[in-house]
N, C-alpha and C positions, 0 to 999 in steps of 0.2 A: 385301090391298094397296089403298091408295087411288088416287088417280085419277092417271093418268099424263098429261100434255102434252109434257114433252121426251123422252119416252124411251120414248113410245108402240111408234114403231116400229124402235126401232134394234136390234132384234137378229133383223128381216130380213134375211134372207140377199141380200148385194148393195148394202145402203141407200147403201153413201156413194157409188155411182157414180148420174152425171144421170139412167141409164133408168128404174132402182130406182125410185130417189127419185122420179120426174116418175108413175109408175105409178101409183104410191102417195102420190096428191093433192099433191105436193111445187109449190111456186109459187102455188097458187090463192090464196094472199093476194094476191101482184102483183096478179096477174089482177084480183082483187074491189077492191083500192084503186085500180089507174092505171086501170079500167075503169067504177067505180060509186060513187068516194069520192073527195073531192076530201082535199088534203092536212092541212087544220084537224080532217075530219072522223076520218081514223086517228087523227091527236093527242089527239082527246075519247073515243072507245075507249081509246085506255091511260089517260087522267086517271079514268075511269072505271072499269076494270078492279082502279083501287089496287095494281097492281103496283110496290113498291119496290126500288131498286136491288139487285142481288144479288150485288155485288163486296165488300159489307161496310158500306156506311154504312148501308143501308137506307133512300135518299132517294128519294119517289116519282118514278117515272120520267118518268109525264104532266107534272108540275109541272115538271119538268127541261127536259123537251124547250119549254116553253109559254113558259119566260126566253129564248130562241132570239132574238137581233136578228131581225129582219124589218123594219124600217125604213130599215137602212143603204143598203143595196142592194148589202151585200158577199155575196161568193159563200159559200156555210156546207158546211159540213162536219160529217159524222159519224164518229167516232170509234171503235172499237170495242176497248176494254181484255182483251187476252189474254195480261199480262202477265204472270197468274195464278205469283204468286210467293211466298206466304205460306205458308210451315212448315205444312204440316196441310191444305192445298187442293190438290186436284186435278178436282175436276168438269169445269172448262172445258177443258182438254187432252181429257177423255173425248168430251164432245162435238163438237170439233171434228175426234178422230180417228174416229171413228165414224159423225158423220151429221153431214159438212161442209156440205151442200147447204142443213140447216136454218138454221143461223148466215147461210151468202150469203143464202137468201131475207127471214131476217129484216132484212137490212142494207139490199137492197132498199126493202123496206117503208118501214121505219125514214128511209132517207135520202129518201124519197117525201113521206115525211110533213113533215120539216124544210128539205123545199125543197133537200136537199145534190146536187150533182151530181159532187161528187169526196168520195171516203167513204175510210178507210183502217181496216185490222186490224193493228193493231201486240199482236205476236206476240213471249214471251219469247224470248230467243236458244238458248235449253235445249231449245227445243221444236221442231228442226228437222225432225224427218221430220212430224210435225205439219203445218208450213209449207209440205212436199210436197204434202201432203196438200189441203191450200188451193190453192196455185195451180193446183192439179190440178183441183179443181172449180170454183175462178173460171173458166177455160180454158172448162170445159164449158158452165158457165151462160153464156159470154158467145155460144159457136158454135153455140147454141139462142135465142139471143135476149133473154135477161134483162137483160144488159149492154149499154153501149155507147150507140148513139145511139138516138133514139125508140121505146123499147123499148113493144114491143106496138102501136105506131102510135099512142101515145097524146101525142109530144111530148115525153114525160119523158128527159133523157139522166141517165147516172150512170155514173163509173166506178169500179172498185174495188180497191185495191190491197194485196197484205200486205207489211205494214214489219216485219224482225226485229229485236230490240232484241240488246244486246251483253251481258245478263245481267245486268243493276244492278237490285232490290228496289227502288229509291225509284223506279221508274220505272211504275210500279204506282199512283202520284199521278201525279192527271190532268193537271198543269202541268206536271210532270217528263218527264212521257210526250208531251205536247207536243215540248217544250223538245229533247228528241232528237229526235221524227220530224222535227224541222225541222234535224237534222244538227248539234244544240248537243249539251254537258256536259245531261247530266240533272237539273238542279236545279230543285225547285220553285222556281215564281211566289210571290212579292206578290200577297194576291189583296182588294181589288179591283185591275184591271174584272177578272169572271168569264169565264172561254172562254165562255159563253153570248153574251158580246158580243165580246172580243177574245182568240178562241185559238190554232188553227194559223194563222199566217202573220197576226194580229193580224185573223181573218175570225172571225165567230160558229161556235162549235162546240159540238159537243154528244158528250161521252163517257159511252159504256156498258158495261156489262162483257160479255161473252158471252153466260152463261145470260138476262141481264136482255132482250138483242136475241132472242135465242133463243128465246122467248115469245111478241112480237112477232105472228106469223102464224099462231098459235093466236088470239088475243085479238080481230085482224082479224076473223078466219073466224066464229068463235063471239059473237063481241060480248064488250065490255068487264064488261060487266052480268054474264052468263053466269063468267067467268074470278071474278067477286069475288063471284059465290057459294060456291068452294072456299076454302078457309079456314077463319081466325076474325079477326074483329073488324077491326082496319087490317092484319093480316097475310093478305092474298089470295092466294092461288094457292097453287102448288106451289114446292116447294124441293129444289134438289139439294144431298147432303148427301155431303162426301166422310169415310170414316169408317173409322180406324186405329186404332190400340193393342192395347190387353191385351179384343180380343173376338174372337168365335170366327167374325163373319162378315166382314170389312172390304170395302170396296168404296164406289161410289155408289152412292145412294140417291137416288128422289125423293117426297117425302113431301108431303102435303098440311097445311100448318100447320095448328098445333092440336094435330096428336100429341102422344102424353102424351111425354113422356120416358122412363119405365117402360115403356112398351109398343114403345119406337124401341128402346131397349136389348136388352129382353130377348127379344121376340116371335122365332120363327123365318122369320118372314116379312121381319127387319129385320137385327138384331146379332147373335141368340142366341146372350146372353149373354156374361159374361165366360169368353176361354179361360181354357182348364182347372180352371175355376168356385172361380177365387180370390173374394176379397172386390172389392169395388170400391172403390176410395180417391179418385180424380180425378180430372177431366173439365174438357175445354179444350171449350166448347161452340162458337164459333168460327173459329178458326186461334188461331193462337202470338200474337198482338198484344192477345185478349180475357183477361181476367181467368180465372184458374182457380176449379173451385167444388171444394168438398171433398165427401166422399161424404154429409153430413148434406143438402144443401142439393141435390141434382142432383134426385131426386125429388120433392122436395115446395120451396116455396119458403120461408121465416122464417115467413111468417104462417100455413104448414099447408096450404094450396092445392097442387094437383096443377102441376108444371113440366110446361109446354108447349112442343112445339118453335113457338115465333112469338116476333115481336121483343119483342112486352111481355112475357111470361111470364118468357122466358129473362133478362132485364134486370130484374124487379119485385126490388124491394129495393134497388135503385143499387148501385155496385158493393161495399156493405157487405155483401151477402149475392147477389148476381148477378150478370151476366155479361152478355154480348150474343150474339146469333146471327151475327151478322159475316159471314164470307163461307162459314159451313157448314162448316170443318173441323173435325171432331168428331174428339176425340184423347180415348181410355180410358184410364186406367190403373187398375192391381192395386194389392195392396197391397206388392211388391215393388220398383216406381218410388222412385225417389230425386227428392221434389221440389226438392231444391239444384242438384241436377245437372241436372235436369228447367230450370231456372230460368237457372242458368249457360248451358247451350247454348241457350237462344231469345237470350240478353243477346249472347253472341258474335255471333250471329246478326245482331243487332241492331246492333251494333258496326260488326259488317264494311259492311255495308250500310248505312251513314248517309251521308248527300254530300257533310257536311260542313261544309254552308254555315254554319247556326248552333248558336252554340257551345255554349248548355247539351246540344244533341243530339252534339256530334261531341266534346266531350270528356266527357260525362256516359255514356254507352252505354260508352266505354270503360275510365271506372273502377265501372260496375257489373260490368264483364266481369270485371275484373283484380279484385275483391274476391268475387265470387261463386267463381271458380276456385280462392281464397286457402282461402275457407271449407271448397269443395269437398275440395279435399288436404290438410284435418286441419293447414290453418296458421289455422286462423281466431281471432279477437277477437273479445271481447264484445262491444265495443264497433262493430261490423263491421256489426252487424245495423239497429242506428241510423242507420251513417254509410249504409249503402242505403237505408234510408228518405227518409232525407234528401236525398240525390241525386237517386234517384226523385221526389220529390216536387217538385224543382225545374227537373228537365226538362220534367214534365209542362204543358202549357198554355203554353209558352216557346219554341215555333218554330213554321218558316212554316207545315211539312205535318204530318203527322194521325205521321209515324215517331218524334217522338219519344213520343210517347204510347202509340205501340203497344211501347215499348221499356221504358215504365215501369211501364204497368199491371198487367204476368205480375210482374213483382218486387212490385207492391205489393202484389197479392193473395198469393202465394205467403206472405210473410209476415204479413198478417192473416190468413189460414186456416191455416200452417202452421209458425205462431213455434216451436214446439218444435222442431219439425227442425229448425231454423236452431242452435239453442241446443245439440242432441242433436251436430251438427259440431263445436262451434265447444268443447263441452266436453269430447267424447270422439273425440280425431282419432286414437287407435291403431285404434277400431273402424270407421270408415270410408273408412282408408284403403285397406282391400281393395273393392276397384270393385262384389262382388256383395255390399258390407254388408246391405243391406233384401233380395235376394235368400236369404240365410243365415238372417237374423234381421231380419223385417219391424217398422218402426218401434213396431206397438201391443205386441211386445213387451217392447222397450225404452225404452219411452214414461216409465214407472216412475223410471227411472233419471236423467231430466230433473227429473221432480217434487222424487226424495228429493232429489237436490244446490240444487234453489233452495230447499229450507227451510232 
């Protein structure tokens, strides 16, 4: 196993209560920044560290927090994204139900650094005993001191608050997640000005996602320098990897980028292997919004190089032959997976969860829904295959936030890597219309049968 920072210690018995945690060096970042670092100096530790965001864009974090107004003299705010709502992610629920106490101190830190003295966790509405869990140890941290007003005698005040959200997926975009905690409709911003200068309540903010603050008081402790030796290249540190499908160990993970891919899959120290050691056909490296790779392409990338779990590796090729790292959720599939169906349910997905606001996204998600499901029940056109492309293609780069994109990309790759299936539906709907088709009779079966009818 490689080197652990967020998950060091969490399966001490006890961790998420304050004594646990406080025992077991919990705070001593506070300590080391409100006591021996002024608040510029933690920000050049993470710009340093090259820790980048780990909600899915992969934006460096230091650079993030360093756009921060500091001129206005408006009050600033930190933000902390635990919306975590994305088909295939679960890490940041793990951590927060497990070793709460890390997230509060890293928010500390974090909001020390950017000068915030009102900080807030806006937490999905799914995630309620979660949210127990949190005010449970905000409570503790504040009746020890961490909270509150002059915390440590050092001057600094900070309070902290958890916001539950009502269960909307677009609210996972930082303007949308805004736009609620201030008691609106959840629709993303017009962006410019950026919340770096006008965001909660039109004050400088700065949003993070969980794991990304959660790092935070490792980085302090050890120095930035030390944190962007693990790794490779611009991809530093560590990564939790939440990881489902057709393998034999699922669970999170936290990996030191760089791992091969082959070695994350199959090792028993990681996935071992696919269950019941079918073929491997799929892989959503990811969440549900990144592009699918097909099983040629997950170990090695077009050019023959070894697939790395890091941002470049996972992406070399653009999405003609790759994919992105995104927010970690790693989704397997066998050769038994149904990619239409596979394809159909992220688009519903997608559907439901659009705001609405603009309209290639609020009616385009919906006639990819409604011609995927078409294809899916053995009513498909030939012509079907096209008219999603097509659609896809013109959502794509045509609204305000990043959802229409994440609604067209799985459709477009699904059909650049998996046009036969598409064709296998659309010209033989008596065979899969029984829901276990590729369970019965796995597509490289039937593969054959695609070929002879298109000559």
């Amino acid at each position: 196993m490689g080197k652990k920072i967020l998950l060091d210690k969490i399966n001490i018995p006890g961790i998420k209560t304050y004594e646990v945690y406080r025992q077991n060096g919990g705070y001593a970042s506070v300590e080391k920044a409100l006591k021996q670092m002024t608040p510029d100096e933690v920000t050049e530790e993470v710009k340093t560290s090259g820790i980048r965001g780990r909600g899915g864009a992969g934006f460096p974090v230091g650079m993030k927090w360093s756009f921060i107004d500091k001129k206005s003299g408006n009050p600033r705010h930190l933000v902390c994204n635990a919306d975590e709502s994305e088909p295939g992610t679960f890490k940041d629920r793990y951590l927060m139900e497990y070793i709460p106490h890390l997230l509060i101190e890293g928010m500390i830190t974090s909001s020390y650094a950017l000068g915030a003295n009102l900080s807030y966790i806006y937490i999905r509405g799914e995630y309620m005993w979660v949210y127990k869990i949190l005010e449970r140890a905000i409570a503790e941290a504040k009746a020890a001191g961490w909270l509150g007003k002059n915390i440590l005698g050092s001057g600094y005040d900070l309070d902290l608050y958890v916001h539950v959200g009502a269960g909307a997926y677009i609210c996972g975009e930082e303007t949308a997640l805004i736009e609620s905690l201030e008691g609106k409709r959840g629709n993303p911003r017009i962006k410019p000005p950026f919340p770096a200068v006008k965001g909660l309540w039109q004050n400088p903010t700065v949003v993070n996602n969980v794991e990304s603050i959660a790092a935070v008081p490792w980085i302090v402790l050890n120095t930035g320098e030390e944190y962007a030796k693990i790794g490779i290249g611009r991809s530093t540190g560590t990564k939790l990897i939440s990881a489902s499908g057709h393998i034999k160990n699922p669970g999170v993970y936290e990996i030191e980028l760089g791992l091969s891919v082959e070695e994350f899959m199959n090792s028993d120290e990681y996935l071992g292997g696919m269950y019941d050691d079918r073929p491997l056909k799929a892989l959503v490296p990811g969440g549900s919004s990144v592009p699918i790779l097909p099983a040629h392409l997950i170990y090695k990338t077009a050019a023959g190089e070894d697939r790395l779990m890091s941002y470049e590796s996972l992406s070399d090729g653009g999405f003609a032959t790759g994919s992105m790292l995104g927010s970690g959720g790693f989704i397997v599939y066998n050769d038994t997976a149904c990619i239409v169906r596979n394809t159909w349910n992220f688009s519903r997905f997608y559907h439901h969860e659009s705001c609405g606001q603009c309209t290639p996204c609020r009616e385009g998600t919906g006639w990819l829904e409604q011609i995927l499901h078409r294809i899916e029940n053995g009513h498909g056109r030939e012509e079907d295959i096209e008219l999603l492309w097509s659609i896809q293609s013109k959502i794509e780069g045509n609204t305000i936030c990043p959802l229409g994109d994440a609604a067209s990309w799985p459709v477009a790759a699904a059909i650049r890597h998996f046009r036969e299936e598409f064709e296998y539906h659309v010209r033989f709907p008596e065979k899969i219309k029984n829901r276990e088709h590729f369970v019965n009779e796995p597509f490289e079966k039937v593969r054959h049968l695609v070929a002879k009818q298109t000559v």
